[in-house]
C-alpha positions as CSV (number, residue, x, y, z in Angstrom):
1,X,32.7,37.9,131.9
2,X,33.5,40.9,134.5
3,X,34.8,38.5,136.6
4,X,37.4,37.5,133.5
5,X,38.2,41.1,133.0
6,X,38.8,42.1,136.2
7,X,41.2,39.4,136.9
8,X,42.8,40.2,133.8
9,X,43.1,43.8,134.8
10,X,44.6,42.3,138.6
11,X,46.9,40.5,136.5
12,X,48.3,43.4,134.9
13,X,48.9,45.9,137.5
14,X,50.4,43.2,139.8
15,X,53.0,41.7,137.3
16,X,54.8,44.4,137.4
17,X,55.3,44.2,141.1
18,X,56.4,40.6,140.7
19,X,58.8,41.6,138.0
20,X,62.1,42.0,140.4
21,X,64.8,45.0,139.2
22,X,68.4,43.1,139.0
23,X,71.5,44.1,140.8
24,X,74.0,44.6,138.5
25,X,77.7,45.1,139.5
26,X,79.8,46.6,137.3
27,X,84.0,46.4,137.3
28,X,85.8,48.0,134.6
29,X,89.3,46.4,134.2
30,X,92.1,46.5,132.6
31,X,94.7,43.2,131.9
32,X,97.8,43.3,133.9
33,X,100.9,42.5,131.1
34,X,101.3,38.9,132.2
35,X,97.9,37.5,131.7
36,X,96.2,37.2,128.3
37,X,92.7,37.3,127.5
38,X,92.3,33.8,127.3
39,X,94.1,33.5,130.6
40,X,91.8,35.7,132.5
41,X,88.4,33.4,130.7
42,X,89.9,30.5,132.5
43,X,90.2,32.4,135.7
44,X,86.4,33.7,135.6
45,X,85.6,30.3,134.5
46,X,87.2,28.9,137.6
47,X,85.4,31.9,139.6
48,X,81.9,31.2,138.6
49,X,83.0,27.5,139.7
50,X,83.8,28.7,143.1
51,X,80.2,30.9,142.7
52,X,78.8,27.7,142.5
53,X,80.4,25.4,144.7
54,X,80.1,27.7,147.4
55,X,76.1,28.3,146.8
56,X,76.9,32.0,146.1
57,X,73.5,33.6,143.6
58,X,76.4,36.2,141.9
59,X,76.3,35.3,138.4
60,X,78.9,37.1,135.9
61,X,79.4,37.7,132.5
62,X,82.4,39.6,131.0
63,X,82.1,42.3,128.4
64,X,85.0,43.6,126.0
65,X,83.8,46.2,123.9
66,X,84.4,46.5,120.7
67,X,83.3,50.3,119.8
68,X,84.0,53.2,122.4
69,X,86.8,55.0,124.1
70,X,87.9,52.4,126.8
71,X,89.0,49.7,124.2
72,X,91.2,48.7,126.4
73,X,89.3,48.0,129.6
74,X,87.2,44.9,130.1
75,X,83.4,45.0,131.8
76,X,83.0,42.5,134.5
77,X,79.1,42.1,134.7
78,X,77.9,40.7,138.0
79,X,74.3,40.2,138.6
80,X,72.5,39.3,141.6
81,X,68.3,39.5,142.2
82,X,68.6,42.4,144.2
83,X,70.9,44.6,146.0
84,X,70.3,43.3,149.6
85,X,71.0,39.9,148.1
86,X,74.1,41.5,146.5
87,X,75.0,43.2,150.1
88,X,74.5,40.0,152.0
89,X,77.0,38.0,149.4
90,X,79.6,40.4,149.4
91,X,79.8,40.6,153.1
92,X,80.0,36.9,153.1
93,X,82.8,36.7,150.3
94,X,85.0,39.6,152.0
95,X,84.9,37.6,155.0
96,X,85.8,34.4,153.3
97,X,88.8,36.4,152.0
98,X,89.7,36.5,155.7
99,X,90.9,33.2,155.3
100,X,93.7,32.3,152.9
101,X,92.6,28.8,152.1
102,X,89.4,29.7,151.4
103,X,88.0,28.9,147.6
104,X,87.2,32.9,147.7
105,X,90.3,34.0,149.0
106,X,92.4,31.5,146.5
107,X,90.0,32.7,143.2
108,X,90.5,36.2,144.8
109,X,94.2,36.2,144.3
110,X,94.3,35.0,140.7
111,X,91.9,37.5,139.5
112,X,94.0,40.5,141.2
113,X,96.6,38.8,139.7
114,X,95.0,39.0,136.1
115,X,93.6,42.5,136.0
116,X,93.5,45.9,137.7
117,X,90.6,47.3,138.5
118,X,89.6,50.8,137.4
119,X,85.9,51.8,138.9
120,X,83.3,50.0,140.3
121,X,79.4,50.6,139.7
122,X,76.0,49.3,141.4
123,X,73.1,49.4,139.2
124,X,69.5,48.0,139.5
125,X,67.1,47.1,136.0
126,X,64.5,48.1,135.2
């Protein structure tokens, strides 16, 4: 029965250690006048397609709030498992941008051609 309890106990204070704290990037855009809202879903569609082809971990979701005082700005919501995972991608993206035929560098392009980008936040969960 101790042993039972003081594996439960073990259990407890080391789950939280294996818990791991997201990375979250945060964009706040805005749409440029030619593309629409439904425009700029296919284009992060297309991204996470790239995300995935490519064997990238950077996940995204996008946020449009409803309540608030940036009504017109859209979040984009990019999560990895960690920041040096984070770091490591986005050094590998920018220098896939490098090259102009590059799935990064061509999904790139459409979304700077969709929106404008206003701030840019790191964050980690808790």
């Amino acid at each position: 029965m101790k042993i039972r309890i003081a594996l439960s106990a073990l259990a407890l204070l080391v789950a939280p250690t294996l818990a791991g704290a997201d990375y979250l990037d945060v964009i706040t855009n805005r749409l440029n006048d030619n593309c629409s809202m439904d425009q700029y879903a296919k284009v992060v569609d297309e991204f996470r397609g790239v995300m995935t082809s490519q064997k990238y971990s950077y996940t995204v979701e996008i946020v449009v709030p409803l309540i608030g005082d940036q009504l017109d700005a859209i979040f984009w919501v990019g999560r990895t498992k960690d920041m040096a995972t984070f770091g490591s991608e986005n050094d590998r993206w920018a220098k896939a941008l490098t090259d102009a035929n590059s799935p990064e560098a061509k999904i790139n392009k459409k979304l700077n051609n969709c929106t404008t980008s206003l701030s840019r936040t790191g964050s980690q969960t808790m």
